[in-house]
C-alpha positions as CSV (number, residue, x, y, z in Angstrom):
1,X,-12.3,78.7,-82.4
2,X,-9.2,77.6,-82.8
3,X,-7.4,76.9,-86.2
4,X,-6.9,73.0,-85.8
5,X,-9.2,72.1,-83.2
6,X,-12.8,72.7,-81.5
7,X,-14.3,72.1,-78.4
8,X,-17.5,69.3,-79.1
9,X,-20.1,69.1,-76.6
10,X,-22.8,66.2,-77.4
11,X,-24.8,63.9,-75.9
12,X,-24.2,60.1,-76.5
13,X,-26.0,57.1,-76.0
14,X,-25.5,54.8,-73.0
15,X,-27.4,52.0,-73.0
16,X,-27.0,48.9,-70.9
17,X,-27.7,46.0,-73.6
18,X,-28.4,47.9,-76.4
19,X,-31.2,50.4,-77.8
20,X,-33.2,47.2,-79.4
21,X,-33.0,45.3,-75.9
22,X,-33.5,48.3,-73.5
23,X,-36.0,49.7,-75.2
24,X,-37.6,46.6,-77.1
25,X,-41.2,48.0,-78.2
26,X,-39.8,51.6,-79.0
27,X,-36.9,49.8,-80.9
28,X,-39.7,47.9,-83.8
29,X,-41.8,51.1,-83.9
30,X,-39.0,53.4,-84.6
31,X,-36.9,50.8,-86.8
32,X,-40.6,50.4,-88.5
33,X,-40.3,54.2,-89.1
34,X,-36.8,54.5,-90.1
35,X,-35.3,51.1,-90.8
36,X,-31.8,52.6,-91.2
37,X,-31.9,52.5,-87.1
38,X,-32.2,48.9,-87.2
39,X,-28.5,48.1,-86.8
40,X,-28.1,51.0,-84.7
41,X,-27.9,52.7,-80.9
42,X,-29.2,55.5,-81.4
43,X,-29.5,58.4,-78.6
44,X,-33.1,59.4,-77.2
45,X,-31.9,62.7,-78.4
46,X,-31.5,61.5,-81.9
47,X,-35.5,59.7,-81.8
48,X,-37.1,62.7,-81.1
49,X,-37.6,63.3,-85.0
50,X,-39.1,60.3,-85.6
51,X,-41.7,60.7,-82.6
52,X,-42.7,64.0,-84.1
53,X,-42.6,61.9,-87.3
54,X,-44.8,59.5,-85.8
55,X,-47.3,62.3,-84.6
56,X,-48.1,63.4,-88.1
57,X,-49.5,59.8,-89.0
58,X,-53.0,59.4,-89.3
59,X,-53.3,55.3,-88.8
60,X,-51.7,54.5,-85.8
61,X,-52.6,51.6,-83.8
62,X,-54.2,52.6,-80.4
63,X,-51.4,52.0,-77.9
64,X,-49.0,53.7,-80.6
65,X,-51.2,56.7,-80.9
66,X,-52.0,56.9,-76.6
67,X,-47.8,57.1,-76.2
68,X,-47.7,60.1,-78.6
69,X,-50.5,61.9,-77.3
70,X,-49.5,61.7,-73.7
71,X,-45.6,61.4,-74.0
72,X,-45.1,63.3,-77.4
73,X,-45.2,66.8,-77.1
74,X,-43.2,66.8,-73.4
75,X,-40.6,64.9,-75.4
76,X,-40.3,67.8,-78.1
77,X,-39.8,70.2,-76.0
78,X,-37.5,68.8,-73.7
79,X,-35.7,68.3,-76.4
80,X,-35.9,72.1,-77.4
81,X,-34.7,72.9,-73.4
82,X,-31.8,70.2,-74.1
83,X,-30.7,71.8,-77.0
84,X,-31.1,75.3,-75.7
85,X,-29.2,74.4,-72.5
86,X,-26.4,72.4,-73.8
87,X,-25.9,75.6,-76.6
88,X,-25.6,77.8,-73.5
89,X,-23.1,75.5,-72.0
90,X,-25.5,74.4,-68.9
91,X,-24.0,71.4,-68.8
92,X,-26.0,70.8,-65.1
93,X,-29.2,71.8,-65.8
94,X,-28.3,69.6,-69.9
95,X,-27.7,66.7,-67.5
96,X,-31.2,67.4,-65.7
97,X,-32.9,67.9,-68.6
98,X,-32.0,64.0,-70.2
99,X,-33.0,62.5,-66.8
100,X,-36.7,63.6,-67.5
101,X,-36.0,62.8,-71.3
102,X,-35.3,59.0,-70.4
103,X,-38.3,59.2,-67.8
104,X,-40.5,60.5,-70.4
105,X,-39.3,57.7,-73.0
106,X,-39.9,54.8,-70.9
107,X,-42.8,55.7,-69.9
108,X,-43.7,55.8,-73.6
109,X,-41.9,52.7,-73.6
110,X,-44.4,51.4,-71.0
111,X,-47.7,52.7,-72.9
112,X,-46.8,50.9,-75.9
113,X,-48.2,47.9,-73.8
């Protein structure tokens, strides 16, 4: 590294509204979860704690709890492979890897009903 600068690589969100109005249903679970996310955009990166947060409830309501099941645990570890892959500098396969991210989050999206 060099002494007065660094090379950052990090994925950002891009949403086209906004978190709340791209991903409407998500956006009251999660802000129900963490309500500091309320006046943010948060990255689908950055939810994945609160989906494995979400998967450690015990009362869930049904839709709720049918998303985590099916959607949860693909989501987790994509987001290992993400993490892996963007540490390694595989910027292409990184890239790949968020495609099936979003795919996987609205189709959660989509189970919430």
């Amino acid at each position: 590294m060099s002494r007065w600068m660094q090379i950052r690589v990090r994925v950002e969100p891009v949403y086209k509204k906004s978190f709340a109005k791209d991903f409407p249903k998500l956006y009251r679970v999660v802000t129900g979860v963490d309500n500091s996310l309320i006046d943010q955009n948060p990255s689908l990166m950055d939810l994945v704690p609160v989906v494995v947060r979400l998967s450690q409830e015990k009362e869930l309501e049904p839709g709720l709890s049918r998303a985590i099941e099916h959607y949860g645990p693909k989501i987790v570890e994509l987001h290992r492979q993400i993490t892996e892959a963007l540490g390694g500098w595989k910027l292409s396969d990184t890239e790949t890897l968020l495609y099936e991210l979003e795919d996987n989050f609205v189709s959660f999206e989509k189970e919430l009903g």
